[in-house]
C-alpha positions as CSV (number, residue, x, y, z in Angstrom):
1,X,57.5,-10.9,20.9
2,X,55.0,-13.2,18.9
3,X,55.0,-12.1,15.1
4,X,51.7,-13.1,14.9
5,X,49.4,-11.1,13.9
6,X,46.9,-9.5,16.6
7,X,43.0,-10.0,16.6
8,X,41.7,-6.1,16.9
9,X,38.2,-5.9,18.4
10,X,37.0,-2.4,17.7
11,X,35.3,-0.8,20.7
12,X,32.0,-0.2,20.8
13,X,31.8,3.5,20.5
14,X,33.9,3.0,16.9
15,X,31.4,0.5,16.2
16,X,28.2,2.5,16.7
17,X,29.9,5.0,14.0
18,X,30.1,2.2,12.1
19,X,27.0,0.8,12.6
20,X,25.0,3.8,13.1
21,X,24.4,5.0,9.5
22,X,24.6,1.7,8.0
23,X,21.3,1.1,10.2
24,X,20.1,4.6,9.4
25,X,20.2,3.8,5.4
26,X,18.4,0.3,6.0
27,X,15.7,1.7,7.3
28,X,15.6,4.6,4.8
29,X,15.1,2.0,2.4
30,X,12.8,0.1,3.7
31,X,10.8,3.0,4.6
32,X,11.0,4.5,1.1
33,X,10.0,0.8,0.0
34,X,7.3,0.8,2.0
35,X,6.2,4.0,1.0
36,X,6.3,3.2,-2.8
37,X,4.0,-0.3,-1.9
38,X,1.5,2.0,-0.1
39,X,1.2,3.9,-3.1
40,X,1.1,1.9,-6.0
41,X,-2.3,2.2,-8.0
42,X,-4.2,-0.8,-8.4
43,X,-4.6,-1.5,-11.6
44,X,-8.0,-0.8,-13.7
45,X,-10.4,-4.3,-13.7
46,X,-10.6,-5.1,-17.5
47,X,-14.2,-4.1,-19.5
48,X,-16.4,-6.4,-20.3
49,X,-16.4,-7.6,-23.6
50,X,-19.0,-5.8,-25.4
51,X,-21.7,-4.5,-23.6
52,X,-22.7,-6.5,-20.2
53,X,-26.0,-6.6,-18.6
54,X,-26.1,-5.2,-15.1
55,X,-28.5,-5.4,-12.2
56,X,-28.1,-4.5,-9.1
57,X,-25.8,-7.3,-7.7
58,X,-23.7,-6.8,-11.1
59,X,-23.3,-3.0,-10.0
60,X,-22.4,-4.0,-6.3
61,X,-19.9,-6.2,-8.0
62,X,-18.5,-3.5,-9.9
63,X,-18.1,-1.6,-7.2
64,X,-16.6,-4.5,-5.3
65,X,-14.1,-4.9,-8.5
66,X,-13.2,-1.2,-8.5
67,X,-11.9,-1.2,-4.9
68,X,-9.2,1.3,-3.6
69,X,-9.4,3.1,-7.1
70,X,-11.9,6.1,-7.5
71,X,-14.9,5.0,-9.9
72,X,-16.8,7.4,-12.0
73,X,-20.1,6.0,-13.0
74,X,-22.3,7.9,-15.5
75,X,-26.0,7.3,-16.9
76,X,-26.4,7.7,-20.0
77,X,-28.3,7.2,-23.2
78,X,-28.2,7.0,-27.0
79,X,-31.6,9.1,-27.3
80,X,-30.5,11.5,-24.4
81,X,-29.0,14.4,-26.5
82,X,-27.3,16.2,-23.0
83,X,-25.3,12.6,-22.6
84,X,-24.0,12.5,-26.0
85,X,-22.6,15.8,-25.8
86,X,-21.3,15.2,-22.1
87,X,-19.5,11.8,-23.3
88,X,-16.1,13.1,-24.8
89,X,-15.3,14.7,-21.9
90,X,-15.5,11.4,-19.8
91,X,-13.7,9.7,-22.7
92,X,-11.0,12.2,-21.9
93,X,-11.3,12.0,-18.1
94,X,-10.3,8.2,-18.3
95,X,-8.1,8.5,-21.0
96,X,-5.8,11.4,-18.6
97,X,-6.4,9.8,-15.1
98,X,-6.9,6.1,-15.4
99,X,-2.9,5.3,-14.9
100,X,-3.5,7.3,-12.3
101,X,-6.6,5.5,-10.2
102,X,-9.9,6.3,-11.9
103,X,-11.6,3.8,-13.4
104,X,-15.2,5.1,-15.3
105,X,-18.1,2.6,-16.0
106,X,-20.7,4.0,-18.2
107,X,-24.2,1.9,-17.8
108,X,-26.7,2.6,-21.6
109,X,-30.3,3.3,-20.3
110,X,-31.2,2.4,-23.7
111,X,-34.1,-0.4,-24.6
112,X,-32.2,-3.9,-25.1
113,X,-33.0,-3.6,-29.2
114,X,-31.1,-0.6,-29.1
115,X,-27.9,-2.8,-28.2
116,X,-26.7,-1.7,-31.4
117,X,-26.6,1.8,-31.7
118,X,-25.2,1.7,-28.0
119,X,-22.0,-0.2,-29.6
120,X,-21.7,2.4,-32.4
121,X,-21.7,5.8,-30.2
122,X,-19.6,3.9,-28.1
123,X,-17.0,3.0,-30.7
124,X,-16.9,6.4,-32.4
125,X,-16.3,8.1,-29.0
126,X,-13.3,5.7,-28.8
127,X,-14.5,4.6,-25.1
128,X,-12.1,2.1,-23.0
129,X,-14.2,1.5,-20.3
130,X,-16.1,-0.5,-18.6
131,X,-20.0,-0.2,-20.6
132,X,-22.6,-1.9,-19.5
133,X,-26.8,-1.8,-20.2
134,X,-29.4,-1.6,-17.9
135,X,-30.9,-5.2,-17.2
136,X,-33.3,-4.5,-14.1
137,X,-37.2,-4.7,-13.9
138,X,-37.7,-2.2,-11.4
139,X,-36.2,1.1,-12.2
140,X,-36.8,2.7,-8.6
141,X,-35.3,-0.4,-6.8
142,X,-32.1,0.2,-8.6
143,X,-32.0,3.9,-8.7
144,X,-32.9,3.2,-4.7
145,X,-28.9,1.5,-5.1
146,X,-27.2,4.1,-6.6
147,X,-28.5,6.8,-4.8
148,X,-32.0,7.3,-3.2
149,X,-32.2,11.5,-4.3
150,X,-31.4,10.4,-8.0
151,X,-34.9,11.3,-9.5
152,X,-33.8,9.0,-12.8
153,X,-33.2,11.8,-14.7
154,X,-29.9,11.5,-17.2
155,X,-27.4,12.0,-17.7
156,X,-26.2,11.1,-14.4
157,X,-23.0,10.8,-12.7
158,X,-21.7,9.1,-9.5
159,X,-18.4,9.7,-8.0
160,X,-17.1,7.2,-5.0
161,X,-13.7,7.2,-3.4
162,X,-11.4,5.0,-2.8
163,X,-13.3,3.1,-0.3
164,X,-16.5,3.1,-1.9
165,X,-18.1,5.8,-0.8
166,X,-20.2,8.1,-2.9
167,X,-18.6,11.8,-2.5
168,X,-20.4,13.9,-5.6
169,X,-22.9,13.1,-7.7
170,X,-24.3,15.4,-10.7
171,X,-27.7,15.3,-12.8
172,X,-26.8,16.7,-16.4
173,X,-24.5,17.3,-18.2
174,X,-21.4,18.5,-16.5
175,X,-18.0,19.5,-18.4
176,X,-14.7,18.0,-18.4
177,X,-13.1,20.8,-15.8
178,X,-16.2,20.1,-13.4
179,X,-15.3,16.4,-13.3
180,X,-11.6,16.9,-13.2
181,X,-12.2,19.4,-10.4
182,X,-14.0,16.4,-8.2
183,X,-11.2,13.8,-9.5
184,X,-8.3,15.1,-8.8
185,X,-8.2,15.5,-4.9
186,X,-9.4,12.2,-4.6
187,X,-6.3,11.1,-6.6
188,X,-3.6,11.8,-4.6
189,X,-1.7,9.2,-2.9
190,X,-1.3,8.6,0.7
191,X,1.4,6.3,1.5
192,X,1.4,7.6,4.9
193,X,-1.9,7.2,6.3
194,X,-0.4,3.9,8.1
195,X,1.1,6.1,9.9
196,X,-1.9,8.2,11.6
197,X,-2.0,11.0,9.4
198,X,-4.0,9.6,6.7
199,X,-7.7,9.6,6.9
């Protein structure tokens, strides 16, 4: 008798116990990886510095910037008294959700001299956002952009999903729990919708 030791080759069926949840935890991870990547929130494109002009190819590329987040744009104005009492309540909308997907541009209808006062209100309202002022010569073309039934009137507010598309859309001034209401459904991640059940 050889006293060397003897090469064991399990069979397969001890194997596959082996095997079988070894194989079963990979892919748990990977799928809970996977699930975590699908997830993630882009992050928020940074403001302009100041206040930028905008026409209507600077609002397509803000759109463009703000993909697969939900954007909240409102019109707004220094002189409109509806939009200044309406604006802490975006302020607060951004300041709760942004970590979460929103991003809010606010675009000043205000008369390029009145750059100034636009800067204050904005500062004492302690607004993050993107702000941005009107820079267009034809006021229907681009109101024809945003939204053909907008009749111009502020303040205004446009709400687009994740991929793009405009969803709700109000004409004065609306309160925080109206916005919120809109918001929050559109928030919600979907890490699953590679699989089919997403829409």
């Amino acid at each position: 008798m050889s006293d060397r030791p003897r090469c064991h080759v399990p069979s397969a069926h001890a194997l596959s116990h082996i095997l079988t949840p070894l194989a079963g935890l990979a892919m748990a991870a990977a799928f809970l990886l996977l699930a975590e990547s699908c997830s993630r929130v882009p992050p928020e494109p940074p403001a302009p510095a100041g206040i930028a002009n905008i026409n209507e190819a600077g609002w397509r590329e803000v759109k463009a910037r703000n993909q697969n987040r939900v954007l909240l744009v409102n019109f707004w104005a220094t002189w409109c008294d509806p939009c200044r009492e309406e604006f802490p309540a975006l302020v607060r909308l951004h300041n709760t959700y942004r970590g979460r997907g929103l991003s809010l541009v606010a675009i000043s209808m205000d008369e390029p001299e009145s750059v100034g006062e636009v800067e204050k209100f904005l500062k004492s309202q302690g607004a993050l956002f993107g702000s941005y002022r009107r820079n267009f010569r034809d006021f229907s073309a681009f109101i024809d952009t945003i939204n053909p039934r907008w009749g111009g009137g502020l303040p205004a507010s446009f709400l687009y999903n994740r991929n793009g598309n405009l969803v709700e859309s109000w004409q004065g001034a609306t309160s925080y729990e109206e916005f919120e209401k809109a918001v929050k459904p559109l928030l919600a991640p979907a890490p699953f919708a590679w699989l089919g059940g997403g829409r």
